[in-house]
N, C-alpha and C positions, 0 to 999 in steps of 0.2 A: 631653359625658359625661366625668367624670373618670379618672384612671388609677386601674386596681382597685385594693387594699390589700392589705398584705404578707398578712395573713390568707386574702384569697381567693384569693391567688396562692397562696399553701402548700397552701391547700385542693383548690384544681382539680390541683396536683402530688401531692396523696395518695392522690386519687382516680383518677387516672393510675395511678400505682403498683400500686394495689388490683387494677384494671381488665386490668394487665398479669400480674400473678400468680394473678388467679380465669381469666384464657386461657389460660395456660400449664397449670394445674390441672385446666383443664378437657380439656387435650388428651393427658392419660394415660391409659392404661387402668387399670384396676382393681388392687388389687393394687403399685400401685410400680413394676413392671419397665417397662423399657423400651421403647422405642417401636422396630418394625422399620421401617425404609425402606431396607430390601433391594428387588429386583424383585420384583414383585408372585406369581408364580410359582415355584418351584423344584423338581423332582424329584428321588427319593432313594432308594437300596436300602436296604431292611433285610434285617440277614443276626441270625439268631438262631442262638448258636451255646452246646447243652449240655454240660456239665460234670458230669454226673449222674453219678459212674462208682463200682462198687465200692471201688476204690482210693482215693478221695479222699471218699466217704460209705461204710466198711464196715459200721458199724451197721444192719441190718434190710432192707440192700439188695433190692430188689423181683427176684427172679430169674424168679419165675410168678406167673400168676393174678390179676393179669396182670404184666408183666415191669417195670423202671421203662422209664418213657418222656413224653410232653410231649403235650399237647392241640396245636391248633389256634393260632395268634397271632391277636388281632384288637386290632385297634387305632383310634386315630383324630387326626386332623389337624384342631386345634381352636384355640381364643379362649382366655383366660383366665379367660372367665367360664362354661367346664363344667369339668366333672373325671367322670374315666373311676372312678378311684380313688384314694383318699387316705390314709397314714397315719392314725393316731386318729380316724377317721372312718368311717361307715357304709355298708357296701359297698350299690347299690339290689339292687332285688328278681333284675333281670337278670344282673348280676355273682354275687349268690349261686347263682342256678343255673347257674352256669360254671362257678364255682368247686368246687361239689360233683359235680355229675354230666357238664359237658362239653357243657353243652347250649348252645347259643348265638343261640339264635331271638331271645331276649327282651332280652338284649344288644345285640345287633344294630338292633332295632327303637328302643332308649332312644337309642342314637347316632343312629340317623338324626332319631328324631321330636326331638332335639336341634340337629339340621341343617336344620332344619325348620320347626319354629316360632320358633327364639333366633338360629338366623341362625350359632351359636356353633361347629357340627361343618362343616368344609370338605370334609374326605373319609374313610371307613371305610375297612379295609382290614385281609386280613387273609392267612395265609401256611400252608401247609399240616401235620398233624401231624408228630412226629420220634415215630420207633415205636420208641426208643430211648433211652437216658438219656444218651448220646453221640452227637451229632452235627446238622446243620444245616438250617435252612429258610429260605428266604427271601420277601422281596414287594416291590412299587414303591411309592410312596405321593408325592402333592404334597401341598407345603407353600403357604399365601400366605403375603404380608407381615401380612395382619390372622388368620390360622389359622397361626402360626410354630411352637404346641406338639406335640408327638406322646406320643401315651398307649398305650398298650398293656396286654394279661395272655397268659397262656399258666400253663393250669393244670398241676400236678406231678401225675404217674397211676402208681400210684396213692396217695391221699392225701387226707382227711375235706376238705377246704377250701382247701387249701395251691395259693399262687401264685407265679409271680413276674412282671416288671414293671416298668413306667418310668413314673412322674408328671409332667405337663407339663413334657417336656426338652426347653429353645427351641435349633429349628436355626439362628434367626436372632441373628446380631449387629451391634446398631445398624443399619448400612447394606449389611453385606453377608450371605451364608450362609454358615453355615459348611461346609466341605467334606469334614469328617471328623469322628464323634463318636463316641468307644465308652465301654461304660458296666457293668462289673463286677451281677450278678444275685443275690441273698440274697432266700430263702425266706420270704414272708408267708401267716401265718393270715389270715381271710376275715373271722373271728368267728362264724361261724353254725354251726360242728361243734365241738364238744368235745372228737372225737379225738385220742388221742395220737400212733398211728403209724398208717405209710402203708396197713396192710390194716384202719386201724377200724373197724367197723359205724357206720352213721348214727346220729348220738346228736346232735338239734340243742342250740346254744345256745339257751336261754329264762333271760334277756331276752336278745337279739343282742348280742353285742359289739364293738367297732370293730376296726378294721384292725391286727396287731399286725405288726412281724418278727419270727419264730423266730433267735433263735440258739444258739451252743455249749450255753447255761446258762438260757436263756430258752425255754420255760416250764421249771423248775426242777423235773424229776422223769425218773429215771430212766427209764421207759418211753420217754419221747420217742425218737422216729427221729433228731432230729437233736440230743442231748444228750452231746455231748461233754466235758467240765467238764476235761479236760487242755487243750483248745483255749482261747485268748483268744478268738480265732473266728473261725467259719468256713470256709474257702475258699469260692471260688464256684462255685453250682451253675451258671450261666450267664454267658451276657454276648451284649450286641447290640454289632454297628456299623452306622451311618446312614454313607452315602457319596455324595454327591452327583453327580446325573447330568447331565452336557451333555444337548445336543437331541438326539444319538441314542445313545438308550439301550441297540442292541441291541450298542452295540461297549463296555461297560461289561466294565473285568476286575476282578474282586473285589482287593483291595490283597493281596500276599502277606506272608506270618507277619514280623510286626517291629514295630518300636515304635507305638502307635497310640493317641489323644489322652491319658490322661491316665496313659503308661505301662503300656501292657498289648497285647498281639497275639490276632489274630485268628484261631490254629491249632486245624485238629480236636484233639478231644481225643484221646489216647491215653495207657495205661500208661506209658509213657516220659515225657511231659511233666505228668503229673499228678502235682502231691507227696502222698505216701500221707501217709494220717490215722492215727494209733494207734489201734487198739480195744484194750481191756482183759480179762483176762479178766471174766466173771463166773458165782460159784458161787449155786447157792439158800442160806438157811439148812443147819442142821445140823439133822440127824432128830433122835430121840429117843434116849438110850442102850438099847445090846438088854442084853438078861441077862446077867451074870455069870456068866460058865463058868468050873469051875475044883475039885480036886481039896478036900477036908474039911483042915480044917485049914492050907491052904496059901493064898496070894493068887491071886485068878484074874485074869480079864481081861472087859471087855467094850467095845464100839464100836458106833460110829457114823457117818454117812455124808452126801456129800451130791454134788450134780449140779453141773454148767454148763451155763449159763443162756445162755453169751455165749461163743463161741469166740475166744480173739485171735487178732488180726489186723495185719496191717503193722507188727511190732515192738514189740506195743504189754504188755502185764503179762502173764506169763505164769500157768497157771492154779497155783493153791495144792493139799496133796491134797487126794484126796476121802474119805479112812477116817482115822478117829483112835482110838487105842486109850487104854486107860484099866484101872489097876491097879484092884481091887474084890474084898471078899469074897463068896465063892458065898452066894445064898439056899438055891440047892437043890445040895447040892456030892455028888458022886460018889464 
């Protein structure tokens, strides 16, 4: 038999080539990111830590009926190929009734039966209410190397839809865990309430809308609870840290207040370390002018009046009056 030809030598070396890059291709997951070969296992606290306070949200701060404060957390230790919740995208039918009323049966059930038939949910998990708009809760949760993401919500109470939340943030890197991860919390609509502020009556979205973030100026109208328009934006109402656990977890100590991953700490909140927000005042319109009082012959006077609408708050525009007067000849003069 002859020696092959430069042609079928270059041939069988293309098809090599081909062969080496549709393997490789094929050994990513979806999506682009990377592939974990860390240890197959790894455990983690989460510590949910709220920022909700008058001071740093004075606008329409919830003081009763009910007071501000934080649902429930649940979460889940998953694949790339679910999602709890997404940006511009449509929350399921479970997440909307979390998100509006705190119920969480139906949530619960979509991550598991997630877990279940896609193989995609590794573990649910979830950490108790904060009956308060300050202060903390936490839970345990494992990660695999093929479940590296964790998702999360914890709804805002009270509030038509409003959450907040972490979309598939990997603990894993390349070949190891990471050890520490905290991560700053801004307020997202649901899309499924219309509501403006945190005591609105149930007004659903029809047609559903996707997932927004609420900020300073976003959605653009006065009424909003969180419509700031001095503000670039927002502080944070929250923030999580993940901390990774050895094998015995019951000698785990929370990391104490100081720098922590991407420049930020993990202290309760209080009046002291919270930077206050300005509120402004705000007056209603101006009524109607009243009658003309005033002596025949001579110029009188009349006026008009009006309210505040908005008390300020933390240094922020102080209110304008509330009567103006106005030179005017009597209709009916004395």
């Amino acid at each position: 038999m002859g020696a092959p030809s430069h042609a079928t030598t270059w041939g069988r070396a293309l098809w090599a080539v081909l062969l080496t890059t549709l393997g490789s291709v094929a050994s990513q997951p979806l999506g682009g990111e990377s592939v974990c070969t860390a240890r197959p296992l790894a455990k983690y606290s989460i510590t949910f830590t709220g920022k909700w306070s008058q001071t740093a949200f004075p606008k329409q701060y919830p003081l009763f009926r009910p007071p501000a404060q934080w649902s429930s957390l649940l979460g889940a230790a998953h694949s790339s190929d679910y999602s709890l919740w997404r940006k511009n995208q449509y929350v399921s039918d479970g997440l909307r009734d979390f998100a509006e009323r705190g119920e969480a049966w139906a949530l619960m059930r979509e991550m598991e039966a997630a877990g279940e038939k896609l193989q995609s949910v590794h573990e649910v998990f979830s950490a108790p209410a904060v009956p308060s708009g300050t202060g903390q809760t936490s839970a345990e949760l494992e990660a695999h190397s093929r479940h590296s993401l964790v998702s999360f919500v914890v709804r805002i109470v009270p509030s038509p839809d409003w959450f907040v939340g972490v979309d598939s943030l990997d603990l894993c890197d390349g070949d190891r865990w990471r050890e520490q991860v905290a991560v700053d919390l801004y307020p997202y609509d649901a899309g499924t309430d219309s509501g403006f502020t945190f005591s609105s009556p149930n007004f659903a979205t029809i047609p559903q809308d996707t997932v927004t973030e609420i900020t300073s100026s976003s959605p653009s109208h006065p009424a909003n609870s969180f419509y700031y328009p001095r503000l670039k934006s927002l502080p944070p109402i929250a923030r999580v840290t993940l901390v990774r656990l050895r094998h015995n977890s019951r000698a785990f100590v929370p990391p104490a207040p100081g720098p922590v991953g991407a420049g930020g700490s993990n202290e309760i909140v209080d009046s002291v370390s919270v930077a206050e927000t300005p509120l402004d005042c705000e007056v209603s319109l101006w009524s109607s002018w009243g009658l003309c009082a005033g002596p025949c012959g001579k110029l009188g006077a009349k006026s008009r009046t009006r309210y505040i609408r908005v008390q300020p708050a933390n240094h922020g525009a102080p209110c304008p009056e509330l009567q103006e007067e106005a030179e005017c000849v009597p209709d009916n003069c004395v």
